[in-house]
N, C-alpha and C positions, 0 to 999 in steps of 0.2 A: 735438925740434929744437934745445931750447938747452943741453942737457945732452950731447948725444951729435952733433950736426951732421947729423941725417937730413933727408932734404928732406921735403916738406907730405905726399905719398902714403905715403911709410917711417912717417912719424909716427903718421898716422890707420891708419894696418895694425898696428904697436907697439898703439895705445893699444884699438883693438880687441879685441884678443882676449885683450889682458889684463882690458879690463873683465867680458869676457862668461866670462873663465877658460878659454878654449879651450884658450891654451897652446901654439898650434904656434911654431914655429923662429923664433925670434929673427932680425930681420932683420940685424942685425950685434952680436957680442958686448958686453953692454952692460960700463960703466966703473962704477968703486965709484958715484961721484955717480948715476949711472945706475938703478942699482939701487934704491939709498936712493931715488928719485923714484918708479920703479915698485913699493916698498911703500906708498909714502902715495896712489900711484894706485889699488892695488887696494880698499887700505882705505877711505877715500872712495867709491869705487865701490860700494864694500858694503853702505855705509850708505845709498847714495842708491837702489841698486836694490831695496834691502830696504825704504825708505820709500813708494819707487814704487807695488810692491807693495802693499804694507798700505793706500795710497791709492785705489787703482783697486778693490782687493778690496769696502775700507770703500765708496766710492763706488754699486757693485751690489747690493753686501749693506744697505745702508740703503734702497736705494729711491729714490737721486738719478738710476740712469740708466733706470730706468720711469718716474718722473717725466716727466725730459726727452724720451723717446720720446711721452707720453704725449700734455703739451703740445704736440708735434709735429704729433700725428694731429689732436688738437681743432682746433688755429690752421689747418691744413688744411680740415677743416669746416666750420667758421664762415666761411670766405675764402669758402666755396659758397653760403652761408645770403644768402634773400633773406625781407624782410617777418616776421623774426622778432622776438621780443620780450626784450630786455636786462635782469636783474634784477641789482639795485646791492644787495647787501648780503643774505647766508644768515644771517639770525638769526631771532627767534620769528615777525614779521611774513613775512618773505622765504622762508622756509620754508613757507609757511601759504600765497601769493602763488604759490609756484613747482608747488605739489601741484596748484593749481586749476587752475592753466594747462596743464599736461601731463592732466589730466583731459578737460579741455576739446580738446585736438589742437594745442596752440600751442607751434610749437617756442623753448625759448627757454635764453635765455646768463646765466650767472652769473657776475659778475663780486665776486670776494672777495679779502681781503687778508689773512684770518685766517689761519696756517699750520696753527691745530688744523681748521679746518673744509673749508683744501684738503685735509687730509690724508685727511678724511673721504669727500669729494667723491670721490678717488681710487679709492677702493675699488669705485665704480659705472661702471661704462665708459661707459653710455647717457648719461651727464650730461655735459652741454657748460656747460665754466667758464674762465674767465681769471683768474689769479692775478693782482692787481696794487691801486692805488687809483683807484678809479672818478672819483676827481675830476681824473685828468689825462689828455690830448685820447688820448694814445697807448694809454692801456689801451681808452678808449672804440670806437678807432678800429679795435685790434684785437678788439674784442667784436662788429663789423661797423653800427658806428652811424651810417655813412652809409645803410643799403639795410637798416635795421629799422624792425617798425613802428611800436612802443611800447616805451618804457621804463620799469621801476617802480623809484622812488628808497627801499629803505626804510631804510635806514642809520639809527643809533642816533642821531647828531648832527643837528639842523637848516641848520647852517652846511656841514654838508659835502656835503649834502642841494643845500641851496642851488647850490654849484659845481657839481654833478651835471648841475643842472638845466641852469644856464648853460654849461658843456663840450657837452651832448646839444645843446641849442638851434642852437648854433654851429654847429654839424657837419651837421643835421638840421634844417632849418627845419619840416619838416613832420612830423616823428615825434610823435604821443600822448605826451604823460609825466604819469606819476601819479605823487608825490612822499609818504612820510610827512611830519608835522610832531608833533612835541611842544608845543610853546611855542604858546599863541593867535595869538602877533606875527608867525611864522614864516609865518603862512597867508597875508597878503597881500605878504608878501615872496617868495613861492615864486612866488604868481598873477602879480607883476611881473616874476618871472623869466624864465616861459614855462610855466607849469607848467599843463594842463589840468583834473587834478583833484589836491584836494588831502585826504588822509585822515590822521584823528587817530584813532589808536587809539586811546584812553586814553576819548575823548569817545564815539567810536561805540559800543565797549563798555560804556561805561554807562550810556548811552542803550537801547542793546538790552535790557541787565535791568531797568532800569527800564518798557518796553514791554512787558516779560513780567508785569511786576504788574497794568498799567494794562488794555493785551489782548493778553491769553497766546496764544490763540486765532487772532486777526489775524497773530501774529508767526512762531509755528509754521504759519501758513500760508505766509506769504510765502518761509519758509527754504526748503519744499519747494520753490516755485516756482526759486526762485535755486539750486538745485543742493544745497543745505548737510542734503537729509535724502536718505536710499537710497530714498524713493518715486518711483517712475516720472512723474514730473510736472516742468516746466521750461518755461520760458519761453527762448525764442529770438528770437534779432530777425535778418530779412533784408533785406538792403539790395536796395531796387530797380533801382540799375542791374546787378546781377547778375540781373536776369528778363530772358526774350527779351523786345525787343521789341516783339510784340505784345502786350503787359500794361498797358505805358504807356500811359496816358489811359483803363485801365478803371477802373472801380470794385471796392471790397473783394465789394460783391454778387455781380459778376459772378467775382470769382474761386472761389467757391463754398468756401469752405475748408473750412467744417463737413461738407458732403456728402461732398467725393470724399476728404478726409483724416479728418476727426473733431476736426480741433484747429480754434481760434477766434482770431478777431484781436482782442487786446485793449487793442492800441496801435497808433497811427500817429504818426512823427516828419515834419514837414514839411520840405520843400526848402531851408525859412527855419529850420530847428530849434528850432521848435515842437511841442511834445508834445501829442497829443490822448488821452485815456482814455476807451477803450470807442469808437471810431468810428463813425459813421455806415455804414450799409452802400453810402450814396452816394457815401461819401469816391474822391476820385483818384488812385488811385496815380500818383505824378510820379519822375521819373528821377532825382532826389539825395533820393529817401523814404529811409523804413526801418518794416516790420512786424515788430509783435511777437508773434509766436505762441506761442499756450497750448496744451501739450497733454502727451502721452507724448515720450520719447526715440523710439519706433518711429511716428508718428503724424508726430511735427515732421521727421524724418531722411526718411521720405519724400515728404513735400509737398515739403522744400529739392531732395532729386530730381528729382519731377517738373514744377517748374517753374521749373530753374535749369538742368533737363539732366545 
């Protein structure tokens, strides 16, 4: 337009086809000035479609645009997720955290900021994660932390641990959060945060070895019970307002559990949460209970059948 007088449409037609090197008919014969313009057009041109290129190539070819697909599909998902459970941090604990949960049937979200361990992550389709830092309201909000159940903070830091808890709190008046702590000081600053329970690995851990010298026996028993040995034996706990109805205001006797399943009630929690060990067989079952049954995976799986429906 300023070298030759073409108007806006002649222009973007010129500069067309010379970019793309088509090369048809000149819309009107260009002037020396002219020319010299459309070589440093073409040239520039060359350089920039040849960067383009090598951009969008590099872009596929690294894994930036399965990435982006990827986080796509998940953030899609998660939008759907109700009552699942949020884990803050894939490292030794949160890995250990994350295998028990999906054992157990509990759908749950990981939120990480490491890029080595998203990378990692990627490689598994079935894993639902959010890249981001757990301590700010928008990664939490998009990991669905209004409409989850629980949360586990295990993040290497206490302080960040900390904000965890207070961003989930805010969002979630009612969500579980089990939080790591390192430091002794961290534990009742987490409990004033909002934090339900609080686990020190470092402490539980050496407390468990040291229970294995004291009774070895006791300890390996109770691991089986808790899931942590391959023997057919576990403890389960069911919540009573999931029984019909008709159960409320029976007694444990009356539910017969040793006869018609084989497993045994070896806990009752009260309404007031209160723990009872080893029950009465007169105890009440009351509508905010919870039973803990002892027994097989195949034993516990169908008694919660047959009297949950």
């Amino acid at each position: 337009m300023f070298f030759e007088g073409f108007d806006f449409w002649e222009a973007v037609y010129m500069t067309v086809i010379t970019v793309t090197t088509v090369g048809f008919n000149e819309v009107k014969p260009l002037s020396f000035e002219g020319r010299i313009f459309t070589i440093f057009l073409i040239l520039g041109s060359f350089g920039t479609f040849a960067y383009t290129i090598t951009e969008v190539t590099k872009y596929v070819v690294d894994g930036d645009f399965r990435r982006l697909l990827l986080h796509i599909r998940v953030d899609r998902t998660i939008d759907k997720l109700k009552n699942h459970t949020i884990l803050c941090g894939y490292g030794r604990n949160g890995r250990q955290a994350y295998q028990t949960l999906i054992e157990n049937g509990v759908t749950c979200v990981i939120v990480e900021k490491d890029k080595e361990i998203i990378s990692e992550l990627m490689e598994t389709d079935q894993v639902l994660f959010i890249e981001g830092d757990a301590t700010h309201d928008d990664v939490l909000i998009r990991a669905g932390i209004k409409d989850a159940r629980a949360l586990i903070s295990a993040l290497p830091n206490d302080a960040d641990n900390l904000f965890v808890v207070l961003t989930a709190r805010v969002n979630n008046s009612k969500i579980k959060i089990i939080s790591r702590a390192s430091e002794d000081n961290s534990d009742t600053k987490l409990r004033h945060a909002g934090v339900d329970n609080v686990i020190m690995p470092d402490k539980v851990g050496g407390a468990h070895m040291a229970q294995l010298v004291v009774k070895p026996d006791v300890v390996e028993f109770i691991d089986m019970l808790t899931g942590q040995s391959s023997v057919e034996a576990h403890i389960e706990e069911i919540q009573c307002s999931a029984l019909p109805k008709s159960y409320i205001g029976q007694t444990i006797k009356q539910l017969n559990v040793r006869k018609n399943w084989g497993a045994n009630i070896v806990g009752f929690k009260t309404s007031l949460g209160e723990y009872v060990f080893n029950p009465s067989p007169d105890t009440q079952i009351q509508l905010e209970s919870k039973l803990f049954v002892l027994g097989t995976s195949k034993q516990v799986t169908n008694m919660k059948n047959d009297i949950t429906g």
